[in-house]
Every structure is written in structure tokens, then in C-alpha cells.
C-alpha atoms as one frame of an Amber mdcrd trajectory, in Angstrom:
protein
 -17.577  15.515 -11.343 -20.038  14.237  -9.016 -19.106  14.058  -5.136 -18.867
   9.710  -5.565 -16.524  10.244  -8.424 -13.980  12.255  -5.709 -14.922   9.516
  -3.456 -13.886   6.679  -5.702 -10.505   8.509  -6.774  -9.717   8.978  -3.295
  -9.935   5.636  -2.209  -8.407   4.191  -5.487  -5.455   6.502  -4.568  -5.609
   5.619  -0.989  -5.450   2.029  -2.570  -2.293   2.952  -4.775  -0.627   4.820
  -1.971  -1.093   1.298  -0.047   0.501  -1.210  -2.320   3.024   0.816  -3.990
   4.869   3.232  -0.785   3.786   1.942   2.122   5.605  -1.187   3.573   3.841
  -2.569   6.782   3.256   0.567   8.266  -0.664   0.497   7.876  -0.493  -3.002
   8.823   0.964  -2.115  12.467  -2.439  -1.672  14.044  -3.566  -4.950  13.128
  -0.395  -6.915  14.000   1.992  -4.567  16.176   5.602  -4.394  15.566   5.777
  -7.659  13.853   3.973  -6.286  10.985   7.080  -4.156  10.688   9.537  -6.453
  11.119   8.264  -9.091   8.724   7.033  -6.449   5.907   4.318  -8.190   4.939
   2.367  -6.101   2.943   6.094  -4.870   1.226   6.733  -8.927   0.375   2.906
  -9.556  -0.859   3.319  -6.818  -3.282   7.063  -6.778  -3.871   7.011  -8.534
  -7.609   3.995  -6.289  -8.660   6.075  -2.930  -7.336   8.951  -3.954  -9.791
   6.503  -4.942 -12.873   5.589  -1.334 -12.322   8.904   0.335 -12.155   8.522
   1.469  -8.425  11.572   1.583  -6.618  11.486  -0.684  -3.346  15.035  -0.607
  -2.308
């Protein structure tokens, strides 16, 4: 596989990691403490987490 096809699966799992697990912590350096508070990023991908059988709870 050629070193952009590593590339691209790294990011796409970065990606993955991002929606699926993480809930507002990568979102803290942009917005501080309330990013944790309010979970954004958990809420804006909350239905799509359950349409693919990830636990969120």
C-alpha cells in the first residue's frame, strides 16, 4: 500500500475515533470547559452513534 493510502486510513480512523468515542473532549481547545459541559460534538452525533449500534450511555 502506498504511503497516502496509510495516510487516508489514518485520518478516516482519526475521523471514526471522533464521532463515535469521543464526546467534547477534542472540542475543549476550541471552546474551553463549556465544550464539555454542553457535549456538543456527543449531541451532533448522538442519533448517528445509535443507528450504528455504539453504545453512548
Amino acid at each position: 500500500m502506498p504511503l497516502w493510502g496509510w495516510l487516508v486510513a489514518a485520518l478516516l480512523l482519526g475521523l471514526l475515533f471522533a464521532l463515535l468515542f469521543a464526546s467534547g473532549e477534542l472540542l475543549v481547545p476550541l471552546f474551553g470547559q463549556v465544550a464539555e459541559v454542553t457535549n456538543y460534538m456527543h449531541e451532533f452525533a448522538h442519533d448517528g452513534r445509535h443507528l450504528l449500534a455504539v453504545p453512548c450511555h
